[in-house]
C-alpha positions as CSV (number, residue, x, y, z in Angstrom):
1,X,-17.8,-2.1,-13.9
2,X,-14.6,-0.7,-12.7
3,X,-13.1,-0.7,-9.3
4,X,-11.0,2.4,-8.3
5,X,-7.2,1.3,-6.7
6,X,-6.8,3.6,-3.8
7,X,-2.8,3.8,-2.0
8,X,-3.8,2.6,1.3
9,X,-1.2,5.7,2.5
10,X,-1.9,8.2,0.4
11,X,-5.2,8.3,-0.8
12,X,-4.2,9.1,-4.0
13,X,-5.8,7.1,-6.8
14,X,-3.8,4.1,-8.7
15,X,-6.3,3.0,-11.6
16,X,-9.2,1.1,-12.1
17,X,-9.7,-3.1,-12.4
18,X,-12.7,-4.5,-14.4
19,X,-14.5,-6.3,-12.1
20,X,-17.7,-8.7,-12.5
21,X,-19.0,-8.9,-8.8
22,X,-21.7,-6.9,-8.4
23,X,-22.1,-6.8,-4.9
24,X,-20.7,-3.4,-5.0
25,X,-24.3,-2.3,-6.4
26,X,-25.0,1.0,-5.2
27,X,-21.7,1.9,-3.9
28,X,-18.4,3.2,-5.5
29,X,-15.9,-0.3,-5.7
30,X,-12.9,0.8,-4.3
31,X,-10.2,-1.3,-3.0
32,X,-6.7,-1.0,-2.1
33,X,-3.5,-1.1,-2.6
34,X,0.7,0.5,-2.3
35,X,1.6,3.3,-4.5
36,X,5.8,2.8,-5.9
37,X,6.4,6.1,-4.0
38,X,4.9,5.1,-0.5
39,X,6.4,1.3,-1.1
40,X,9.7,3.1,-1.5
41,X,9.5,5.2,1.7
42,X,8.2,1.7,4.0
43,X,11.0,0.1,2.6
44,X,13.6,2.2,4.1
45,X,12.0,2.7,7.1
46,X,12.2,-1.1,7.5
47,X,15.8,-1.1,6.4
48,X,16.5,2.1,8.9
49,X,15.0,-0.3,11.7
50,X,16.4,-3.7,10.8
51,X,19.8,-2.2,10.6
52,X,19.2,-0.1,14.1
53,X,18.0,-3.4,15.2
54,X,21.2,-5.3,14.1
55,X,23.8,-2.2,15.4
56,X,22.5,-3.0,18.6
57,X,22.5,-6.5,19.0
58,X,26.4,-6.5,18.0
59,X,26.8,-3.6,20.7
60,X,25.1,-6.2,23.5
């Protein structure tokens, strides 16, 4: 059975894993994960902040 990967940001789909679990019996398996684009964008946010963060610590 495949699972569908779903970005956890952008809803848009990322591929399917084989998976051997069937728990997921009756429902679609979905599960999730970052897409390179939305990693991308977090990552500079993080960046913007940890630098804004630094800048004012020195200004202190």
């Amino acid at each position: 059975m495949l699972m569908k990967r779903i970005c956890a940001w952008c809803g848009s789909t990322q591929g399917f894993k084989e998976v051997t679990d069937f728990r997921w019996r009756g429902k679609e398996p979905v599960t999730h994960t970052i897409c390179p684009e939305c990693q991308r964008k977090i990552d500079s946010e993080i960046q913007s902040v940890n630098l804004q963060t630094h800048n004012n610590h020195q200004s202190e």
